[in-house]
C-alpha positions in Angstrom: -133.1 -72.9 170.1 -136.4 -71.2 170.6 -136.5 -67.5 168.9 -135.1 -64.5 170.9 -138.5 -62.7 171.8 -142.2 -64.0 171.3 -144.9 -64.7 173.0 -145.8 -67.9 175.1 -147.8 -70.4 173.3 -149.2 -73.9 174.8 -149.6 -76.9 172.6 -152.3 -79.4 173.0 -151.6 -82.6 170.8 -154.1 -85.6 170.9 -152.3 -89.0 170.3 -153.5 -91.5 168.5 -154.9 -93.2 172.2 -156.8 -90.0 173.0 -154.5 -88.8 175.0 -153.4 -85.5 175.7 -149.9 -84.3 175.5 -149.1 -80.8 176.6 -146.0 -78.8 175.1 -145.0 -74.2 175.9 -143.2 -72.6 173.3 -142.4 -69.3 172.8 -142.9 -68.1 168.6 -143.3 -64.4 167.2 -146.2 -64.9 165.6 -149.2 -67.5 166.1 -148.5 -68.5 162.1 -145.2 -70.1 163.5 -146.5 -71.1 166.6 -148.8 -73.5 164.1 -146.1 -74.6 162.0 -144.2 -75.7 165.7 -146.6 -77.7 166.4 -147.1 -79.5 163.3 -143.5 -80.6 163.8 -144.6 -82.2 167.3 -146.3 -84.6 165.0 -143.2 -85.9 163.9 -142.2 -87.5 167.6 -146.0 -87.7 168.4 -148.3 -89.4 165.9 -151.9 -87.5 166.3 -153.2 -84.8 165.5 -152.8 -80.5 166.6 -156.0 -80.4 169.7 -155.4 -76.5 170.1 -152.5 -73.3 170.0 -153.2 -71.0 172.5 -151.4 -68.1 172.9 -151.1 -66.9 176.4 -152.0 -63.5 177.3 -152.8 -61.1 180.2 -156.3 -60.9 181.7 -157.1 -57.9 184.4 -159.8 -59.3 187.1 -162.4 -57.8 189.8 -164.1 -60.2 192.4 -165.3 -59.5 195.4 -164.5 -61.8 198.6 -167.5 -60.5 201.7 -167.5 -56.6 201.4 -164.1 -56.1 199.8 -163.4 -55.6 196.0 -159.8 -56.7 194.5 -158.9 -56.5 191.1 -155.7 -57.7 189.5 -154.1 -58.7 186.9 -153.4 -62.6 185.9 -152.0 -64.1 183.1 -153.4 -67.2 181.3 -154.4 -69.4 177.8 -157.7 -68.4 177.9 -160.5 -66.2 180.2 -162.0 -69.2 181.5 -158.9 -70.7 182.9 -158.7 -67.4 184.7 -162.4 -67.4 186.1 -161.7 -71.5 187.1 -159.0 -70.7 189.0 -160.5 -67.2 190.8 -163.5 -69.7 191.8 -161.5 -72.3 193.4 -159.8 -69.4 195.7 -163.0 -68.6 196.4 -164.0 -64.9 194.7 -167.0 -63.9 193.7 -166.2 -63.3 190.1 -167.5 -59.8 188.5 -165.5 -59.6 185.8 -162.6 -60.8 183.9 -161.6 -59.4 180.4 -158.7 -59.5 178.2 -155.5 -56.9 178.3 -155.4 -55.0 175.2 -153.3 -52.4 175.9 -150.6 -52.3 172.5 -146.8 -52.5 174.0 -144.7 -49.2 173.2 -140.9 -49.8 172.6 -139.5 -47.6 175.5 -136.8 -45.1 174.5 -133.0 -46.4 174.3 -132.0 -43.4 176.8 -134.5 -44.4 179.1 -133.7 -48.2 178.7 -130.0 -47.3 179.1 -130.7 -45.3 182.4 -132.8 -48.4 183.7 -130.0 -50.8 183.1 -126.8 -48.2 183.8 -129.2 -47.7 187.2 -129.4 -51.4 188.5 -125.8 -52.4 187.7 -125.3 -49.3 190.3 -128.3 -50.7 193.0 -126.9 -54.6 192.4 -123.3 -53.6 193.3 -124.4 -51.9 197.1 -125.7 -55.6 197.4 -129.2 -55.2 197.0 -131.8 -58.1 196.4 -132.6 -57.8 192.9 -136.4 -57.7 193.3 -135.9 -54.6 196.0 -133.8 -53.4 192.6 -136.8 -54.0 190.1 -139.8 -52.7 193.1 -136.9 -49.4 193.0 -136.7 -48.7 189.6 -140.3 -49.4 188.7 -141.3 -46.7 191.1 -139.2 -44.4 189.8 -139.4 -45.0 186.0 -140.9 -42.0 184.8 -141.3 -43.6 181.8 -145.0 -45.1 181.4 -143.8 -48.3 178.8 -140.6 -49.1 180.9 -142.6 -48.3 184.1 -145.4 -51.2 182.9 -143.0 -53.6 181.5 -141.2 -53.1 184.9 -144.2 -54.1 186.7 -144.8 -57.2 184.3 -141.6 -58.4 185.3 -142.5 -58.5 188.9 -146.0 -60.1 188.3 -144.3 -63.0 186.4 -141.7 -63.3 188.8 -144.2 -62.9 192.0 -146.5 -65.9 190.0 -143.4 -68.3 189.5 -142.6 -67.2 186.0 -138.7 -68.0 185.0 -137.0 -65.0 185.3 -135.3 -65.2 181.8 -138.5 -65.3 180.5 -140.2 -62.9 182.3 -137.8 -60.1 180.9 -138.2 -61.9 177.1 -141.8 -61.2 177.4 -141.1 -57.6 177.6 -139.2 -57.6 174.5 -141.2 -55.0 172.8 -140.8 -52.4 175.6 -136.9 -53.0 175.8 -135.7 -54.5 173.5 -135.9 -58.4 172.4 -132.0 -58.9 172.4 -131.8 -56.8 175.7 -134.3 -58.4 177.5 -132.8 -62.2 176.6 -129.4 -60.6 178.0 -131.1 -59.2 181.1 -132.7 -62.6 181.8 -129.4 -64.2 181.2 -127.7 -61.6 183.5 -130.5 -62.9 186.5 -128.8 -66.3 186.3 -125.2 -65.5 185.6 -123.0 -65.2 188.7 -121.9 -61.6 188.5 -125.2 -59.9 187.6 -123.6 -56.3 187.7 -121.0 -56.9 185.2 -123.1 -58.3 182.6 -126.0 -55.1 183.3 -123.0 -52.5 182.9 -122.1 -54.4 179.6 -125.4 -54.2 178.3 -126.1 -50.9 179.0 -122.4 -50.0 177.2 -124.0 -52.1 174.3 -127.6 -50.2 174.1 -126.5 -46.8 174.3 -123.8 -48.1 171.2 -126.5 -49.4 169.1 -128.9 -46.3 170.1 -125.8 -43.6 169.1 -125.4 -45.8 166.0 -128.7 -45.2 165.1 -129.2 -41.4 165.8 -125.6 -40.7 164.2 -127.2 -42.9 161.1 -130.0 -41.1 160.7 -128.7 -37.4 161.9 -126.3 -38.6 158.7 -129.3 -39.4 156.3 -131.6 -37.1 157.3 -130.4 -34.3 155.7 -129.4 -34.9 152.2 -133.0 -36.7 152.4 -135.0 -33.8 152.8 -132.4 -31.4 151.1 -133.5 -33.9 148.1 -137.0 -33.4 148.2 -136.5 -29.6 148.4 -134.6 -29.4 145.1 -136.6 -31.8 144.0 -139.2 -29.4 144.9 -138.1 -26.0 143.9 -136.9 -27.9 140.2 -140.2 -29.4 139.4 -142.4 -26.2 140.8 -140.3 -24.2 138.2 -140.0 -26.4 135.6 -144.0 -28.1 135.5 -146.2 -24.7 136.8 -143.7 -21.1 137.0 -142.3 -21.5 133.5 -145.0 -23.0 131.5 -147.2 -20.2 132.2 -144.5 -17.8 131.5 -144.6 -19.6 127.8 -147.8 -19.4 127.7 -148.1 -15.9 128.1 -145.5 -15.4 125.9 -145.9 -17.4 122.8 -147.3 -16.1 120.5 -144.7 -12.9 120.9 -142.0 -15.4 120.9 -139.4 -15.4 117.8 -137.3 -18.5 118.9 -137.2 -20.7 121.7 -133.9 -21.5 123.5 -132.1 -24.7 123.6 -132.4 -25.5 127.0 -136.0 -23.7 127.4 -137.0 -26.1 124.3 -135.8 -28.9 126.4 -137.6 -28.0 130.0 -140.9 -27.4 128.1 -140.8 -31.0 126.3 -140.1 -32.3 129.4 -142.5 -30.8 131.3 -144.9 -31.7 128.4 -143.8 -35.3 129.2 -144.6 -35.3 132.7 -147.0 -33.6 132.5 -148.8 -36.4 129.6 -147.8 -39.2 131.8 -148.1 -38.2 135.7 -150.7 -40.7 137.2 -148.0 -43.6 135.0 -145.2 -42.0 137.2 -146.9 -41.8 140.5 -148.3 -45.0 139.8 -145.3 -46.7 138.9 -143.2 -45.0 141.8 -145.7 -45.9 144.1 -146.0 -49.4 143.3 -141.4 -49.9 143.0 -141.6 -48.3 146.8 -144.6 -51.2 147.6 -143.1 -53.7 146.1 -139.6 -53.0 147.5 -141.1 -52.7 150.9 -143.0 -56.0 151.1 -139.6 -57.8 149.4 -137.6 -56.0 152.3 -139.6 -57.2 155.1 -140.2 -60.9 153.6 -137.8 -62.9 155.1 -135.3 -64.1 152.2 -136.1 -60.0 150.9 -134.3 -59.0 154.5 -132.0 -61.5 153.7 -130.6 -60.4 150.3 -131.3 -56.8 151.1 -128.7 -57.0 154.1 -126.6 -59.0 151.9 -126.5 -56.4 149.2 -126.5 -53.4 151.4 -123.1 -54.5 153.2 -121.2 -54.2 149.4 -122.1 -50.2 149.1 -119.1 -48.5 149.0 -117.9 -46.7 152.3 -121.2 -47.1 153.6 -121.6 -50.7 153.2 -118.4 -51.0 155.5 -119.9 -49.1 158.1 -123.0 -51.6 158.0 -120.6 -54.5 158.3 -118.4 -53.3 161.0 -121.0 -52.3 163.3 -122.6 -55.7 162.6 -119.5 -57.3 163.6 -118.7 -54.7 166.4 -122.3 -55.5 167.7 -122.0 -59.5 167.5 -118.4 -59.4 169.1 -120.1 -57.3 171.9 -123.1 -59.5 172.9 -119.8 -62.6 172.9 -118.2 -61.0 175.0 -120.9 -60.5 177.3 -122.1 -63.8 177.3 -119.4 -65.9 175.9 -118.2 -68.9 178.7 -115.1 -70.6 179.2 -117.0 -73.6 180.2 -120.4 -74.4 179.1 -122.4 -74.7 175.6 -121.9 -71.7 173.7 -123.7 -72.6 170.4 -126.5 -70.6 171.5 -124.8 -67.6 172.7 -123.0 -67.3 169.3 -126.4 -67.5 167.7 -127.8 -65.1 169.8 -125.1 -62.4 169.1 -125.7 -63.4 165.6 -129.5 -62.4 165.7 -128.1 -59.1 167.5 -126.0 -57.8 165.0 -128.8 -56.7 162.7 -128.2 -58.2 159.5 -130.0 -60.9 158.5 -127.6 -62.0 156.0 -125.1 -62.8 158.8 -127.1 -64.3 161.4 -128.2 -67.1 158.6 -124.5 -67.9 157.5 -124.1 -68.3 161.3 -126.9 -70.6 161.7 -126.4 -72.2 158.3 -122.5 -72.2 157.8 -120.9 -71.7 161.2 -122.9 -73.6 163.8 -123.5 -76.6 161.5 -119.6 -76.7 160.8 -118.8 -76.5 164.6 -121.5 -79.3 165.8 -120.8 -81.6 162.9 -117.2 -81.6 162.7 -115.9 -79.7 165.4 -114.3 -77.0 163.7 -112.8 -74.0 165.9 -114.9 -70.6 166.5 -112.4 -69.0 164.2 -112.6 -71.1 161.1 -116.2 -71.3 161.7 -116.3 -67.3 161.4 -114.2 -67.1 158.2 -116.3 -69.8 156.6 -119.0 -67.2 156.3 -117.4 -64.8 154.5 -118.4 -62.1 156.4 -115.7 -61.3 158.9 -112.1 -59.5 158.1 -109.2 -61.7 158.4 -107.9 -60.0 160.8 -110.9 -60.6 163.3 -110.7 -64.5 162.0 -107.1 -64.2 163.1 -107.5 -62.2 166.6 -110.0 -65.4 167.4 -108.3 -67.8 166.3 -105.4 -66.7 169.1 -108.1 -65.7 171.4 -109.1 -69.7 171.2 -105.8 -70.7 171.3 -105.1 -68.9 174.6 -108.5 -69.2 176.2 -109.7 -66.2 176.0 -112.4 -65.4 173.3 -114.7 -63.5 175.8 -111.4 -60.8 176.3 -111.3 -60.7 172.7 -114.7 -60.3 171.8 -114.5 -57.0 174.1 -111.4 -55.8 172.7 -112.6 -56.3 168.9 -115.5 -54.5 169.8 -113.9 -51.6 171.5 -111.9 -51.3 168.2 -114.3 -51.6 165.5 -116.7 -49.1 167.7 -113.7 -46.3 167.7 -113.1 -46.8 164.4 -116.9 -46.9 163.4 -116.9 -43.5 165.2 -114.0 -42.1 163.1 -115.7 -43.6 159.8 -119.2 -41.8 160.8 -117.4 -38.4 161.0 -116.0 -38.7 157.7 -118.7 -40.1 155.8 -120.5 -36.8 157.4 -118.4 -34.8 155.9 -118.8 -36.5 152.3 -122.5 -36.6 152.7 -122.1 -32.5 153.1 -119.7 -32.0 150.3 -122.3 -34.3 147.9 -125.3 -31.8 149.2 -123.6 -28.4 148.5 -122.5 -30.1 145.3 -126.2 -31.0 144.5 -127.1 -27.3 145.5 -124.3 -25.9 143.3 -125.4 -27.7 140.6 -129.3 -26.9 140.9 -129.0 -23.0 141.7 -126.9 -23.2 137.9 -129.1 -24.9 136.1 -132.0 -22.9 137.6 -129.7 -19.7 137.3 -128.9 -20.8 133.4 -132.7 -21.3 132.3 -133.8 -18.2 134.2 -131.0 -16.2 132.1 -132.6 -18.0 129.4 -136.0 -17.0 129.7 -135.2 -13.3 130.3 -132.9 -13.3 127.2 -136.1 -14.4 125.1 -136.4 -12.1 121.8 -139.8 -11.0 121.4 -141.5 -10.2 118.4 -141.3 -6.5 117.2 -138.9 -5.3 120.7 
């Protein structure tokens, strides 16, 4: 299975008769678009000719008085002048297309989607849908990846992957749907689904971070107000007053040595704070780092369960918009795998589920438990669902139900986050309160 999102790469492998064999893949990255093609070797003994990525070149010729320019995409700028020549332009110029793709706002993407399940159900063409919507777009990202998609599928480009190359604008996992939905037999069904499942994952998100936001920067003011009073207000009170001072308070005492101590070892703590965060970031984005980190992350009390639920809310979701009742479904399991988010669970899927499925033709539901991420009571709903013929229904169903009840667990974890900040205020305004008593309770010599 190729990976959801990418760009197009073309293969040139040189057999051992000097001939040339030609292979397209699509890879994230030209690192693993390398490493593919080593594996070619294995079927075809040779060696790697070239890997060229292919990209989007803008063009102006002139043909007698008139100047055109355009856009055309291609592996390299000379495959693009070739074939400008042969139609017979006068070639002026041809340059590459550098222009960086913006992800697109999940309202906006929502809207685009909601918008042409509306459009396809009064029977439109679909490409009278796409000329619509990408003249209306006020968004300038969607608007461009809009007309994208009608280049490619103007020049003959498959129409599934014509909307995966726009995976940065809208979304990698919504753009493989959307090419899906082109070839499905109901396209309006599957772009109302879709558009259900974006705005979920982009509510998830803003109630996530409306959620962490706030003890976050309630933190760093505490953090703030402690550390301004403790390292710079009440040192230079001490100094003022030292000499004058009989005896020092116990908790006074304490705050200056530690103040002392930071103080002593500052460019040690920034360093070492600096370096943890570093280090933590470039484990987190390797790929066994994401793996372990999403594997940890789910075991957090309360919160961890949130994770986990909207994982398997999201993956039950994409199944049941693409699940068959006749056809391969490996891939589509994958794919809603990748979707969920965690890492940690799309790799017992690949590793543990799909293996155990092609190997020895084990049921979807045994499959799921064998990765030890799912309930039992989701194992059980799909092992009836499989048994009746209906896992797509009860995909949709599960993911109704664990999106209500992420919705009610959301709220509440809200309202612990709040009672843990005014706890952390309480707590801060007493010990500030207590060393500022303190201080103005210090006996000075001779008064």
């Amino acid at each position: 299975m190729p990976p959801v999102g990418g760009n197009e790469y073309r293969i040139l492998i040189r057999d051992k008769t000097g001939r040339m064999i030609q292979r397209h893949i699509i890879a994230a990255s030209m690192r693993e678009a390398r490493k593919r093609a080593k594996a070619f070797l294995v079927f075809h003994s040779g060696r790697v000719h070239s890997v060229r990525q292919k990209r989007r070149y803008h063009y102006r010729v002139r043909r007698g008085p008139k100047i055109i320019e355009g856009s055309q995409t291609a592996y390299s700028r000379s495959e693009v002048v070739t074939a400008l020549q042969r139609l017979g332009f006068e070639v002026k110029s041809v340059r590459r297309n550098y222009a960086f793709m913006q992800s697109a706002p999940p309202t906006e993407v929502v809207a685009f989607v909601t918008q042409c399940a509306k459009l396809l159900e009064q029977k439109l063409p679909f490409h009278e849908v796409l000329h619509l919507m990408a003249n209306n777009t006020r968004e300038k990202n969607l608007r461009g990846a809009l007309r994208e998609i009608i280049n490619d599928l103007r020049n003959g480009t498959d129409s599934r992957e014509a909307f995966i190359r726009q995976g940065p604008v809208i979304g990698y996992h919504t753009a493989l749907m959307l090419g899906i939905a082109t070839k499905s037999g109901d396209m309006k069904s599957v772009f109302e689904s879709v558009a259900r499942l974006v705005e979920r994952q982009a509510d998830f998100k803003k109630g996530l971070m409306s959620s962490l936001m706030l003890p976050g920067i309630t933190m760093l003011t505490l953090v703030g107000a402690i550390g301004f009073y403790a390292l710079y207000l009440l040192p230079k009170m001490m100094d003022l007053l030292g000499p004058m001072i009989e005896e020092i308070p116990p908790m006074t005492a304490w705050t200056m040595e530690m103040s002392d101590w930071v103080k002593g070892h500052l460019y040690l703590i920034v360093g070492i704070t600096l370096s943890a965060l570093a280090g933590f970031y470039f484990w987190v984005t390797s790929g066994e780092g994401r793996i372990q980190y999403h594997r940890i992350v789910i075991r957090i009390p309360y919160f961890g369960r949130i994770l986990r639920n909207t994982s398997i809310e999201i993956f039950c979701r994409v199944l049941g918009i693409m699940y068959t009742s006749s056809g391969e479904n490996i891939d589509v399991i994958q794919i809603a795998a990748d979707a969920s988010g965690n890492s940690y669970f799309a790799r017992q899927i690949k590793t543990v589920a799909v293996p155990m499925m092609l190997k020895y033709g084990t049921e979807l539901a045994k499959a799921l438990e064998a990765t030890k991420f799912f309930p039992e009571m989701v194992v059980s709903r799909f092992k009836t669902g499989s048994e009746t013929g209906s896992v797509k229904a009860t995909a949709v169903q599960l993911a109704d139900y664990y999106q209500m009840e992420n919705g009610y667990a959301m709220k509440n974890l809200t309202n612990v986050i709040e009672m843990a900040i005014t706890l952390m205020i309480t707590l801060s305004l007493v010990f500030l309160t207590y060393l500022s008593s303190e201080t103005a309770a210090i006996r000075i010599n001779g008064m």
